[in-house]
VMD Tcl script that builds the backbone (N, CA, C; Angstrom):
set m [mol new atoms 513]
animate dup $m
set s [atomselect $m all]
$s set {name element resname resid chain x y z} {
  {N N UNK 1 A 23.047 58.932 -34.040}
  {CA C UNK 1 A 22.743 57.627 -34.431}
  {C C UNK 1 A 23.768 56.637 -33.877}
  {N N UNK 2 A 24.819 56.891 -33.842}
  {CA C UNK 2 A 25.922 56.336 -33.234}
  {C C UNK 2 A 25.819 56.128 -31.857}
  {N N UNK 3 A 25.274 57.147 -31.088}
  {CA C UNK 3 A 24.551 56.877 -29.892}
  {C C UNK 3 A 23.643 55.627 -29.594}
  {N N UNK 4 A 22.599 55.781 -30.738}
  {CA C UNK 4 A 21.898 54.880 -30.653}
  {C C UNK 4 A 21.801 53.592 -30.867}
  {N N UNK 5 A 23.187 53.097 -31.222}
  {CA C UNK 5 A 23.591 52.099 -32.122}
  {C C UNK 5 A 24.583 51.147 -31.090}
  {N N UNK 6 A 25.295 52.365 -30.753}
  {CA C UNK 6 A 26.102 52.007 -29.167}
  {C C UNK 6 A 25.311 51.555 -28.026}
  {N N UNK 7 A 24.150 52.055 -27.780}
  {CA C UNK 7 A 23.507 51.415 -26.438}
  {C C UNK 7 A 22.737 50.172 -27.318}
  {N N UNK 8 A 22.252 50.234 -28.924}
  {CA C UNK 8 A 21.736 48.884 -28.843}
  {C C UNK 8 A 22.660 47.560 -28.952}
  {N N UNK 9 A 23.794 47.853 -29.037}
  {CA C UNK 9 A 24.933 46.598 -28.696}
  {C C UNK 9 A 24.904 46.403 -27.466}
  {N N UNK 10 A 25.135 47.158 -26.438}
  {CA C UNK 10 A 25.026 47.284 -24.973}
  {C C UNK 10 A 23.910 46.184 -24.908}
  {N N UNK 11 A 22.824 46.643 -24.942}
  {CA C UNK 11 A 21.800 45.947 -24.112}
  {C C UNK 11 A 22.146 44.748 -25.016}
  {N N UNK 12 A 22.093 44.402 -26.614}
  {CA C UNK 12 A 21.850 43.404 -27.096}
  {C C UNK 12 A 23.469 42.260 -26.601}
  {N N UNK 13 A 24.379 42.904 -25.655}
  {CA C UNK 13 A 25.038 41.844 -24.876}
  {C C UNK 13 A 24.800 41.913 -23.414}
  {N N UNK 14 A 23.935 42.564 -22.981}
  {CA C UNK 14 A 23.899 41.997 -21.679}
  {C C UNK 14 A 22.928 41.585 -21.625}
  {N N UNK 15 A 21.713 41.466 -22.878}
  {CA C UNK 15 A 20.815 40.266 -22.878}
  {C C UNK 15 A 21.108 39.297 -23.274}
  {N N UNK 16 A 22.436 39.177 -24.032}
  {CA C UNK 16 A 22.378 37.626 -24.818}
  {C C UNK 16 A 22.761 36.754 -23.716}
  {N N UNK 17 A 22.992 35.432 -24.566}
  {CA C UNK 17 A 22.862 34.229 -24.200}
  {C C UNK 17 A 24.058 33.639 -23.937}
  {N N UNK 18 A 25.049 33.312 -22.823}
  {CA C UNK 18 A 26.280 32.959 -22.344}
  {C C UNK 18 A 26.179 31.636 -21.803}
  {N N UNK 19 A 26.734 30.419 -22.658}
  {CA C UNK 19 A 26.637 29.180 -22.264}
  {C C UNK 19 A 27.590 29.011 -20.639}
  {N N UNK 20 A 28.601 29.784 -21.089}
  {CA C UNK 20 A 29.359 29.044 -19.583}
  {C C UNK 20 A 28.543 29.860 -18.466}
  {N N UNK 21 A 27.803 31.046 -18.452}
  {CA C UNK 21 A 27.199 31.344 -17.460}
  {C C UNK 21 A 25.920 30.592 -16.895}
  {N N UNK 22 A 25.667 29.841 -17.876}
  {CA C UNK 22 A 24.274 29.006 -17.773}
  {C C UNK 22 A 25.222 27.489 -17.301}
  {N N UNK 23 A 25.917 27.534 -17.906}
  {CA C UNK 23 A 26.783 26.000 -16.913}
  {C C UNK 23 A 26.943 26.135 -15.738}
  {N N UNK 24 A 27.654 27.371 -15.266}
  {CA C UNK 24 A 27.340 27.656 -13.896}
  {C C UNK 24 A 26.385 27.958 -13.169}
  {N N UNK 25 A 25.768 28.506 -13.820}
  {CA C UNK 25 A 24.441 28.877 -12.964}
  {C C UNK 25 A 23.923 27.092 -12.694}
  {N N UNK 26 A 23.573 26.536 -13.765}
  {CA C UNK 26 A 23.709 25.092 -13.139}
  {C C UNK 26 A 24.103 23.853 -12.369}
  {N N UNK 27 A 25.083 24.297 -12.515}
  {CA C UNK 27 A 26.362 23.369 -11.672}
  {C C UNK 27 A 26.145 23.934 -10.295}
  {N N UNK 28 A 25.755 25.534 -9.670}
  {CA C UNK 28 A 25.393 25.871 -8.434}
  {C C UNK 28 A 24.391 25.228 -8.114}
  {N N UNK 29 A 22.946 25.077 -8.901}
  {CA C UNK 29 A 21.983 25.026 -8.591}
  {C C UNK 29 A 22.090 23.128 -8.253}
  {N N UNK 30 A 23.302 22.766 -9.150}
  {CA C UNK 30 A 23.104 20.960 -8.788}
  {C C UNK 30 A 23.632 21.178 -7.734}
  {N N UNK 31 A 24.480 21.792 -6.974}
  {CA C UNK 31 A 25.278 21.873 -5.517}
  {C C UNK 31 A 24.598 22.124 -4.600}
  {N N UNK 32 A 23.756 23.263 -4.781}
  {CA C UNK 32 A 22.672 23.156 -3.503}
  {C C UNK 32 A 21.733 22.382 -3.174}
  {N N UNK 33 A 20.899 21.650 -4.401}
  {CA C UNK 33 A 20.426 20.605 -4.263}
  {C C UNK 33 A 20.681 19.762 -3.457}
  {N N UNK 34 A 21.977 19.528 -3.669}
  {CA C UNK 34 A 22.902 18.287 -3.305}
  {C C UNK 34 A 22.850 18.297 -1.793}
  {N N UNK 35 A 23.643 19.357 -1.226}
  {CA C UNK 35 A 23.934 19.873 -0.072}
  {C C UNK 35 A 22.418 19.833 0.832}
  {N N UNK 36 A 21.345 20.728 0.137}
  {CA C UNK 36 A 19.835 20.333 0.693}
  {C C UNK 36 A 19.684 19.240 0.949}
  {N N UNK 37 A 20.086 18.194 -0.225}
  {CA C UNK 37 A 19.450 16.788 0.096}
  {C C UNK 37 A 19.823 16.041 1.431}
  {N N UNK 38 A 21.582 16.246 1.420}
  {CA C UNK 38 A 22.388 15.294 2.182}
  {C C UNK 38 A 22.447 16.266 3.624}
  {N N UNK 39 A 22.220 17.835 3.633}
  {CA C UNK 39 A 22.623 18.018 5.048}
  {C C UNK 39 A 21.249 18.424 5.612}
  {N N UNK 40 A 20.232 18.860 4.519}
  {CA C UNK 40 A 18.517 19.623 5.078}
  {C C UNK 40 A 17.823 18.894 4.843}
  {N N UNK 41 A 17.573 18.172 4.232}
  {CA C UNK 41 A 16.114 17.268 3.660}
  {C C UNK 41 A 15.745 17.069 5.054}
  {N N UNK 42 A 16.279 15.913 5.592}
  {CA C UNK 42 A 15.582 15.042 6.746}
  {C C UNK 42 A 15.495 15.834 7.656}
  {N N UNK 43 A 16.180 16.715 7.851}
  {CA C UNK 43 A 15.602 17.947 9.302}
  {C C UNK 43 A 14.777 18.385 9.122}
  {N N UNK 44 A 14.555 18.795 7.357}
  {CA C UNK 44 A 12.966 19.960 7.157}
  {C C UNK 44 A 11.949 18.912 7.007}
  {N N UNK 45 A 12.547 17.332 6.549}
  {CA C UNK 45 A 10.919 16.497 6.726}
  {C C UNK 45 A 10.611 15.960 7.733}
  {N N UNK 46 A 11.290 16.303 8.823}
  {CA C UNK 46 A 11.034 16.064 10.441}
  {C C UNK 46 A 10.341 16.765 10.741}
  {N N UNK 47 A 11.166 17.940 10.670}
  {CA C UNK 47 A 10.317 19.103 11.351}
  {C C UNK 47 A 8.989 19.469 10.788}
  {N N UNK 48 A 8.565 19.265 9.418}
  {CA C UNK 48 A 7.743 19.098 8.839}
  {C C UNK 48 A 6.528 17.975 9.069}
  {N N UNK 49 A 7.009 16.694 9.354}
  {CA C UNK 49 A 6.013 15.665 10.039}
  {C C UNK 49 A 5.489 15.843 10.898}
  {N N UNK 50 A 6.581 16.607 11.909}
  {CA C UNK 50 A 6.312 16.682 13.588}
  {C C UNK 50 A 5.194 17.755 13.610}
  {N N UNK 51 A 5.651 18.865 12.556}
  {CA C UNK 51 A 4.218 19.632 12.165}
  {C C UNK 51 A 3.191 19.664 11.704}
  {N N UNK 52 A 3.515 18.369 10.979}
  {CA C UNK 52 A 1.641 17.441 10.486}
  {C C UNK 52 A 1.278 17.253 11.621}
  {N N UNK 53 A 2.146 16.145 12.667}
  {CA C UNK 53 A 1.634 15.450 14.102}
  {C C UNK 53 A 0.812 16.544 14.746}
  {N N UNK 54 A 1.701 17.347 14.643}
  {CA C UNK 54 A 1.225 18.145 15.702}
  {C C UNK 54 A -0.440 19.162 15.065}
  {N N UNK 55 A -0.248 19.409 14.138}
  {CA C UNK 55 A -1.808 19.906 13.141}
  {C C UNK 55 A -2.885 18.684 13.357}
  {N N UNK 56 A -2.188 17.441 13.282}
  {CA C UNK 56 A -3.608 16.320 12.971}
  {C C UNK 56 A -3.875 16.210 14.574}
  {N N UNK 57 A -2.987 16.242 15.716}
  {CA C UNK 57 A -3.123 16.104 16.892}
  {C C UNK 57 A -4.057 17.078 17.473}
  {N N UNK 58 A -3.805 18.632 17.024}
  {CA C UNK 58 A -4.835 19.323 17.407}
  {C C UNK 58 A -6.302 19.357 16.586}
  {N N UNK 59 A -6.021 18.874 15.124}
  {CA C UNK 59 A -7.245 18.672 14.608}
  {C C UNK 59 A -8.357 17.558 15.635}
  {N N UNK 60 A -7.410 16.356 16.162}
  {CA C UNK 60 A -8.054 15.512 16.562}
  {C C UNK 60 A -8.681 16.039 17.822}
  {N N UNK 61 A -7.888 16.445 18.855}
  {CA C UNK 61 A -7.975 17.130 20.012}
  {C C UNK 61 A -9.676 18.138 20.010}
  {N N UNK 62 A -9.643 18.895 18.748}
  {CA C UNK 62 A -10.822 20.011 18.364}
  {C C UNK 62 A -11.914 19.094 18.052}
  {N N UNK 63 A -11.708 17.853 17.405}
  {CA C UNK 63 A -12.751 16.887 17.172}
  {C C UNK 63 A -13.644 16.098 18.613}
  {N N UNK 64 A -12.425 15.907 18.904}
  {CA C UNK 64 A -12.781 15.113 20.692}
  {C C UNK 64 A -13.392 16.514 21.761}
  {N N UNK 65 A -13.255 17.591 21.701}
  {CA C UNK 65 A -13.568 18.724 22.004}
  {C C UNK 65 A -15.084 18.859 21.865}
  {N N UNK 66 A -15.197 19.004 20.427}
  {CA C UNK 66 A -16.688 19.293 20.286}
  {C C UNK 66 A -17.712 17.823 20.297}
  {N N UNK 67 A -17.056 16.727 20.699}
  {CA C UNK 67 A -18.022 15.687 20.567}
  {C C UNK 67 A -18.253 15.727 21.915}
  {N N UNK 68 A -17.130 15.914 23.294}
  {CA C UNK 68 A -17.614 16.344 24.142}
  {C C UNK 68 A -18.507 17.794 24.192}
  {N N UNK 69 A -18.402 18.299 23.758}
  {CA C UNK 69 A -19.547 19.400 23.853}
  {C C UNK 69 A -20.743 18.946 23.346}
  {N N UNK 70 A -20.681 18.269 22.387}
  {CA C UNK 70 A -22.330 17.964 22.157}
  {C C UNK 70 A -22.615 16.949 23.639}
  {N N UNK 71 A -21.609 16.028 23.544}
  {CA C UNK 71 A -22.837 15.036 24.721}
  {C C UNK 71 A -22.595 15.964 25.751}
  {N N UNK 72 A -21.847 17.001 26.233}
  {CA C UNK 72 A -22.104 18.001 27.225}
  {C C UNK 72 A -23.746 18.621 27.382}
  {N N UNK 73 A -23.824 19.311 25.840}
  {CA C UNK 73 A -24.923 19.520 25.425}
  {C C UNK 73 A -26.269 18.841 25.868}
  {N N UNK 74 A -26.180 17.700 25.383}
  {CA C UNK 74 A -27.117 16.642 25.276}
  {C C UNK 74 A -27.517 16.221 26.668}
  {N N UNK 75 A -26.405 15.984 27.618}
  {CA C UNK 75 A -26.834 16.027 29.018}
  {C C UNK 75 A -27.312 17.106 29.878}
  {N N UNK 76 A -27.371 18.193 29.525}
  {CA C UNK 76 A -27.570 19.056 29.537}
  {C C UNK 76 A -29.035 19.652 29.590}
  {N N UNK 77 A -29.161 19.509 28.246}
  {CA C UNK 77 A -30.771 19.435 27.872}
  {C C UNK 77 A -31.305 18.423 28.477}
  {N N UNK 78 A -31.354 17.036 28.557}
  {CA C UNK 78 A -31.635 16.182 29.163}
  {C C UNK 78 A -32.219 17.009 31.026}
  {N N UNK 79 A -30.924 17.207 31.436}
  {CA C UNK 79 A -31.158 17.835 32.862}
  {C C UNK 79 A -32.175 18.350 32.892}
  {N N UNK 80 A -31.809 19.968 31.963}
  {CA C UNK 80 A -32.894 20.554 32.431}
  {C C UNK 80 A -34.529 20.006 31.861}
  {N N UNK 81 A -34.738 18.995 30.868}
  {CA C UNK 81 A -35.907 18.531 30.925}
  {C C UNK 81 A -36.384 17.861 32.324}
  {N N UNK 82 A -35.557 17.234 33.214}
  {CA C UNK 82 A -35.517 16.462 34.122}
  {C C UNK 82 A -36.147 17.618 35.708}
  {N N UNK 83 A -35.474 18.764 34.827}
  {CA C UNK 83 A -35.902 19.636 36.401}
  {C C UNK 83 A -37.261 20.399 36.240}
  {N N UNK 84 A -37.880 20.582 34.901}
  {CA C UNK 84 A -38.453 21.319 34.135}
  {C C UNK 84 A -39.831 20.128 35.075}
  {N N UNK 85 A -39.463 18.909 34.544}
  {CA C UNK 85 A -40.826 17.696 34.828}
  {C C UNK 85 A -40.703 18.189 36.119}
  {N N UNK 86 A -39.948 17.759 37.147}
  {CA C UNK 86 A -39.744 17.610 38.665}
  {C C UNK 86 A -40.484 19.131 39.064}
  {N N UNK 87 A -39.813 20.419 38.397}
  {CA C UNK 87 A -40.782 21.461 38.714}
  {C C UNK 87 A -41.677 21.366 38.629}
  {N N UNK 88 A -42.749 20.526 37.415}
  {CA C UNK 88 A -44.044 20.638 37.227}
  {C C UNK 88 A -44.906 19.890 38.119}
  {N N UNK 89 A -44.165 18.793 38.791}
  {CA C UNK 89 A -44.960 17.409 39.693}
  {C C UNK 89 A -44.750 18.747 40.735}
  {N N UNK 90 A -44.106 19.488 40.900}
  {CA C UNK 90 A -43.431 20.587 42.258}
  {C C UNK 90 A -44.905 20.905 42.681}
  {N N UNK 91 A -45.411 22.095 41.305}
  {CA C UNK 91 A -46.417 22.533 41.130}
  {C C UNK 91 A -47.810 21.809 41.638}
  {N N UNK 92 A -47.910 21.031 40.670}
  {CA C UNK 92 A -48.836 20.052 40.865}
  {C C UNK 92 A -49.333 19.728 42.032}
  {N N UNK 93 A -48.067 18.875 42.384}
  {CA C UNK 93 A -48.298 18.570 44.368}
  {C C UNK 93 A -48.909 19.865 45.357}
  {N N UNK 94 A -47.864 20.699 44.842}
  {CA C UNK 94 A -48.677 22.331 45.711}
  {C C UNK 94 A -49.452 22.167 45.734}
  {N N UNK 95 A -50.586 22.822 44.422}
  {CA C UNK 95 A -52.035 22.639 44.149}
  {C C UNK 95 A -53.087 21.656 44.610}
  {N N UNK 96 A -52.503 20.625 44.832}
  {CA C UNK 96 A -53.215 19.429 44.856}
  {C C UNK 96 A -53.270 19.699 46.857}
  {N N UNK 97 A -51.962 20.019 47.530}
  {CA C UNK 97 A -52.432 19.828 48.814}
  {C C UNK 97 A -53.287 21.328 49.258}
  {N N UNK 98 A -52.861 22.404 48.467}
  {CA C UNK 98 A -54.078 23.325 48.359}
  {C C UNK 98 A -55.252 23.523 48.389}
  {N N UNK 99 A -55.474 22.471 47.593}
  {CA C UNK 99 A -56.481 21.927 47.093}
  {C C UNK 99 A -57.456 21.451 48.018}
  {N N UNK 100 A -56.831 20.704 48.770}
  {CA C UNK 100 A -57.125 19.940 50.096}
  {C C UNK 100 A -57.206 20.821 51.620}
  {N N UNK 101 A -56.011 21.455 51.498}
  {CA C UNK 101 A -56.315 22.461 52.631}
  {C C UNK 101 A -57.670 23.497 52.352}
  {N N UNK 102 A -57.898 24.218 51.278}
  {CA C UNK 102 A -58.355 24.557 50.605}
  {C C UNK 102 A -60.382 24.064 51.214}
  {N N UNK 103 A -60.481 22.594 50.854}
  {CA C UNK 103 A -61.228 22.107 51.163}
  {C C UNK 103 A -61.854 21.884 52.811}
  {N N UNK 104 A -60.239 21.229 53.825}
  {CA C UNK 104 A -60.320 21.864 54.881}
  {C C UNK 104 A -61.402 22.555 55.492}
  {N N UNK 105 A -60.415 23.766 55.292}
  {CA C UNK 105 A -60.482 24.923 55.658}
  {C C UNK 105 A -62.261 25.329 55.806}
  {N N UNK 106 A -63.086 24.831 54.263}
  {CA C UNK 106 A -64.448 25.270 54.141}
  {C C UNK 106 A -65.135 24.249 54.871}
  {N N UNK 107 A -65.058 22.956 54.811}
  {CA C UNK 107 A -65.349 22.138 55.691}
  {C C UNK 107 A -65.653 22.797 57.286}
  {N N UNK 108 A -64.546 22.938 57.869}
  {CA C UNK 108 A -64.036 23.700 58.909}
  {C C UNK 108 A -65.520 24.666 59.285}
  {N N UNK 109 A -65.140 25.633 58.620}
  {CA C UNK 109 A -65.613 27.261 58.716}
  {C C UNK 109 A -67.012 26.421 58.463}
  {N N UNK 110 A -67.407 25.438 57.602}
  {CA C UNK 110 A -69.269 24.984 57.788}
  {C C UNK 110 A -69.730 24.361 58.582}
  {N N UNK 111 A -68.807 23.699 59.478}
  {CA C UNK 111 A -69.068 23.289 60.814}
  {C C UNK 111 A -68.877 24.535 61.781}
  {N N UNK 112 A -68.074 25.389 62.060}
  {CA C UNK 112 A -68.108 26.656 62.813}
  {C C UNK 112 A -69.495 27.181 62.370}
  {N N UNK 113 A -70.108 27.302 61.197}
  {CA C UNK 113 A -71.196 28.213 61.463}
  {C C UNK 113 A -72.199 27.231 61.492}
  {N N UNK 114 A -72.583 26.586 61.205}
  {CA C UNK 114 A -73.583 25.395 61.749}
  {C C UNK 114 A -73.410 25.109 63.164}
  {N N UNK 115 A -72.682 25.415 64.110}
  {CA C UNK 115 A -72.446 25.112 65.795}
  {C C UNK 115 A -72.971 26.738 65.976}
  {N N UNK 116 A -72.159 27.730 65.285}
  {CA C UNK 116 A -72.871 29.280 65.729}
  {C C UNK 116 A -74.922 29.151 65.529}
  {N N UNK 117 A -75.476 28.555 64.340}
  {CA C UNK 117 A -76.388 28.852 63.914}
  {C C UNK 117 A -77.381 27.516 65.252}
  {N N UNK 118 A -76.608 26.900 64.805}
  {CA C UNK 118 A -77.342 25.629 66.476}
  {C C UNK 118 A -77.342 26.359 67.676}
  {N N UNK 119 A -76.343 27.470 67.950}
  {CA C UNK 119 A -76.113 28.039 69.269}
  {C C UNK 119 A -77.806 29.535 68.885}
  {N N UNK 120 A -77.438 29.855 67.872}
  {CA C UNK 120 A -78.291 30.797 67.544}
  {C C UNK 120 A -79.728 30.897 67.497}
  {N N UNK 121 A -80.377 29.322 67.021}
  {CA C UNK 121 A -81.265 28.809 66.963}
  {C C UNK 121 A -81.328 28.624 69.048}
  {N N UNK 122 A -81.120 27.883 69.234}
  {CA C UNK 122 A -81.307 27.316 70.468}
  {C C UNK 122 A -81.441 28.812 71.824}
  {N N UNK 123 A -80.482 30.079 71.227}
  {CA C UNK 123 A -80.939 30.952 71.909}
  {C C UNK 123 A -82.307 32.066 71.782}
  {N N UNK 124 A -82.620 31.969 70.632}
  {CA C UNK 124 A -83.730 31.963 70.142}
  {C C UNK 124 A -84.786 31.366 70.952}
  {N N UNK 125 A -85.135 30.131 70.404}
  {CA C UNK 125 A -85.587 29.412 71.034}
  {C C UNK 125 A -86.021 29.868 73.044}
  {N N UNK 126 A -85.039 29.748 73.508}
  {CA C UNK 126 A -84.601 30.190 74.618}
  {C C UNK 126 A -85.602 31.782 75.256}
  {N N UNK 127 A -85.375 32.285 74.104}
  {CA C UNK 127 A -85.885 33.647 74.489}
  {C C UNK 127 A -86.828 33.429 74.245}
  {N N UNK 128 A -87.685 32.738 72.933}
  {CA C UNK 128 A -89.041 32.819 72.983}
  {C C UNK 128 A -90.074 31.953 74.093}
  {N N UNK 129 A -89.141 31.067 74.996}
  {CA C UNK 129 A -89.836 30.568 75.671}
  {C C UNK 129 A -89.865 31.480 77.094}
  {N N UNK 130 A -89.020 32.498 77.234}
  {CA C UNK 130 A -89.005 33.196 77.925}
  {C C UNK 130 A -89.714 34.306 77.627}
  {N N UNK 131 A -90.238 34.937 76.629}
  {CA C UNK 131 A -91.133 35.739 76.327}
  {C C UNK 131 A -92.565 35.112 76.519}
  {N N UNK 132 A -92.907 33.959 76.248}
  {CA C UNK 132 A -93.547 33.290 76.372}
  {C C UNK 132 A -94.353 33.346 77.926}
  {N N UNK 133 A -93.274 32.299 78.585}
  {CA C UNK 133 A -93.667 32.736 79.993}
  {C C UNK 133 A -93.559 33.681 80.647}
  {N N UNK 134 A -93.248 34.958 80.044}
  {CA C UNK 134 A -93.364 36.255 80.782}
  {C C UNK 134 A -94.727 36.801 80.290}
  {N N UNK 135 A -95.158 36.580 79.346}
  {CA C UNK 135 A -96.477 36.758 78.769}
  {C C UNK 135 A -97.733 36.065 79.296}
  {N N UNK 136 A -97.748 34.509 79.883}
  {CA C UNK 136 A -98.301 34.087 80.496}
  {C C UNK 136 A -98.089 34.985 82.174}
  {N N UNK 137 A -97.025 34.976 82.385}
  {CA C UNK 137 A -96.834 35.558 83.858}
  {C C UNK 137 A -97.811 36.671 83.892}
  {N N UNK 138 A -97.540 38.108 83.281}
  {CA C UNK 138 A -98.633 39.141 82.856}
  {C C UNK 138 A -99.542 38.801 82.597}
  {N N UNK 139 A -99.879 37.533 81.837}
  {CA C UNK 139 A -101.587 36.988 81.418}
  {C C UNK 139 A -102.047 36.832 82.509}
  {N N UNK 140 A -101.514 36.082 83.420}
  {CA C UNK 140 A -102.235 35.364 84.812}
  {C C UNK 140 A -102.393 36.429 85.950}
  {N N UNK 141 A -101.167 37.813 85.953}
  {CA C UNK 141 A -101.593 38.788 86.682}
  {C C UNK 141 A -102.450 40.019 86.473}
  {N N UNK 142 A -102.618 39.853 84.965}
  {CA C UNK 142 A -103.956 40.682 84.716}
  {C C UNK 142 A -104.904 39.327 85.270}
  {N N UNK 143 A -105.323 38.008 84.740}
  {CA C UNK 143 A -106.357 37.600 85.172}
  {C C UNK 143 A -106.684 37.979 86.775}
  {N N UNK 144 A -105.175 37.595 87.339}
  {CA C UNK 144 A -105.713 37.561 88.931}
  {C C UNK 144 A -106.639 39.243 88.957}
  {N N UNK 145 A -105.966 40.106 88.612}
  {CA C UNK 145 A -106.102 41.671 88.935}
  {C C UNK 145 A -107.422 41.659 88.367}
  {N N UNK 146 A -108.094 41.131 87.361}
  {CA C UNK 146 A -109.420 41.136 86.701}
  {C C UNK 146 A -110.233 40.447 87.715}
  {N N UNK 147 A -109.898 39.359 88.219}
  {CA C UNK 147 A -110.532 38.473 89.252}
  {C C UNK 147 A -110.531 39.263 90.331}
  {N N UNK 148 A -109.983 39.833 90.702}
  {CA C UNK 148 A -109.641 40.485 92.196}
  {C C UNK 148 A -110.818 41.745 92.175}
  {N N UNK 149 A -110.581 42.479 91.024}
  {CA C UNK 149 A -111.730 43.511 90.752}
  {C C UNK 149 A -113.189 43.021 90.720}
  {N N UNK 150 A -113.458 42.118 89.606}
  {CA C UNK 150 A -114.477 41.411 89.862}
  {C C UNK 150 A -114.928 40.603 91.606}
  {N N UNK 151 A -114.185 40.324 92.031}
  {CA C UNK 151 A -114.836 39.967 93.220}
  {C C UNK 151 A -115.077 41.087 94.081}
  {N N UNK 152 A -114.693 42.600 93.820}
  {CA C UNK 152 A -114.515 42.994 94.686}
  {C C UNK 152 A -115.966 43.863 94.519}
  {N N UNK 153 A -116.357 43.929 93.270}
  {CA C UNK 153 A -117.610 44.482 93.056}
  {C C UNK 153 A -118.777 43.570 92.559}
  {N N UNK 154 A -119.882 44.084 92.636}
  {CA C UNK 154 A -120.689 43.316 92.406}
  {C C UNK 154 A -121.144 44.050 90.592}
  {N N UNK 155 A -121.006 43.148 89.750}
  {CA C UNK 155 A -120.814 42.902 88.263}
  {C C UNK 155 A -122.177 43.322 87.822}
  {N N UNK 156 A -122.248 44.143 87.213}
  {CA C UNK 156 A -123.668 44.554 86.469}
  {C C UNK 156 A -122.995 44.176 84.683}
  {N N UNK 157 A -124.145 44.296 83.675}
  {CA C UNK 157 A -123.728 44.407 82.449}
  {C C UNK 157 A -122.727 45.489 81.674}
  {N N UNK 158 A -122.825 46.645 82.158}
  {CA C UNK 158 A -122.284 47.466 81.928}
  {C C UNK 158 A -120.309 47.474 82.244}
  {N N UNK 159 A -121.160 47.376 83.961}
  {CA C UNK 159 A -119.426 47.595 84.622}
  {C C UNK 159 A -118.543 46.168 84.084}
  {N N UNK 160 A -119.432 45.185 83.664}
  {CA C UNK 160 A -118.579 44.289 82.997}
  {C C UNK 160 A -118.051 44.656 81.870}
  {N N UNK 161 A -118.352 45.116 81.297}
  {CA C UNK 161 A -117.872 45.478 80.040}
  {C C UNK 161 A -117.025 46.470 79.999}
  {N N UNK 162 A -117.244 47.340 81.004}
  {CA C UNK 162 A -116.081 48.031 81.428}
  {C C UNK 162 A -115.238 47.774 81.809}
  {N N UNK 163 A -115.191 46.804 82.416}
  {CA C UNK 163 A -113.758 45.746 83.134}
  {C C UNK 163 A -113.070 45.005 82.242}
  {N N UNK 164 A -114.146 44.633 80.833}
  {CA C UNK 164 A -113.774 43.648 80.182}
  {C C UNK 164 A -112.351 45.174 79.322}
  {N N UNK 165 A -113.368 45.847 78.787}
  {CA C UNK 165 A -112.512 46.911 77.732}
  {C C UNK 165 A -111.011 47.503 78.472}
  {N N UNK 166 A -111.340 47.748 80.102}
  {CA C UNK 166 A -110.147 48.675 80.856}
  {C C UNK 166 A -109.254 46.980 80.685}
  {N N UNK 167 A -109.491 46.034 80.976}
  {CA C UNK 167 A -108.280 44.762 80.769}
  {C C UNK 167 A -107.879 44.730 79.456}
  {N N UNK 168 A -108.728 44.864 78.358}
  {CA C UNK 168 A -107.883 44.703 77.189}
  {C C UNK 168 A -107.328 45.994 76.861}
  {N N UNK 169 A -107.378 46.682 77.121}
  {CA C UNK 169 A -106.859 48.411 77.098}
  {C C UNK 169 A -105.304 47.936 78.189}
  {N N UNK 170 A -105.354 47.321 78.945}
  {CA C UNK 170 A -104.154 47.134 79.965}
  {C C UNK 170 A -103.590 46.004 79.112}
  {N N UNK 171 A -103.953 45.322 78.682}
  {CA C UNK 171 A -103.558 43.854 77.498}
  {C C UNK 171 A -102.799 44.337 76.489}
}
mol reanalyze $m
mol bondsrecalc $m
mol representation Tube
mol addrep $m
């Protein structure tokens, strides 16, 4: 028990309460103050401002940053609407002289076959007048050859008719 009695004096003085240690402990704490005020203050609220400056400077800097990026942006989009139209008139124009060649072209090719079909017609033509008069030519040399026979005999009913049938048999 004596044990126990001994350590609770112990602790119950090195917890108590010591005015001159609390004077000092004060009287340090007014000294550093002091010393902070008169030899640190204004260096740490320099260095401290200069570190606002410098935070609001880059805040500002990040602000001016992204406002250029939007109108970056904005011109941007703009452009490519600008190339997007210009591609489409691109298009357009293509088509349109396509369009035209296009037309050309059939134009063209309906005059080529209208000159073939005039050439075609006209040789036609051509041949049938040449069949024609080759048919008369043979017409007129059976007549002569019919004439020639006939004069050469003297024509009864019969042998006429025989002359008539052997010419259209040669006809």
């Amino acid at each position: 028990m004596n044990l126990l009695l001994l350590s609770k004096s112990t602790v119950l003085d090195l917890v108590g309460i010591d005015l001159g240690t609390i004077a000092f402990t004060l009287t340090n704490t007014l000294i550093i103050l002091l010393l902070y005020r008169f030899l640190l203050h204004k260096t740490v609220c320099g260095i401290m401002d200069k570190r606002k400056e410098l935070i609001n400077g880059e805040i500002e800097a990040a602000k001016q940053s992204r406002e250029n990026a939007v109108k970056t942006e904005a011109e941007y989009t703009q452009k490519l609407a600008q190339s997007k139209e210009e591609a489409r008139e691109i298009v357009s124009a293509a088509a349109s002289r396509a369009a035209v060649k296009e037309q050309e072209i059939i134009t063209e090719a309906n005059k080529n076959a209208a000159l073939i079909r005039e050439k075609a017609e006209e040789s036609i033509e051509l041949e049938k007048k040449r069949a024609v008069n080759e048919i008369k030519n043979q017409i007129s040399e059976l007549v002569v050859m019919a004439a020639s026979t006939v004069a050469q005999k003297e024509i009864s009913e019969t042998d006429n008719e025989a002359l008539i049938e052997s010419f259209l048999v040669k006809i």
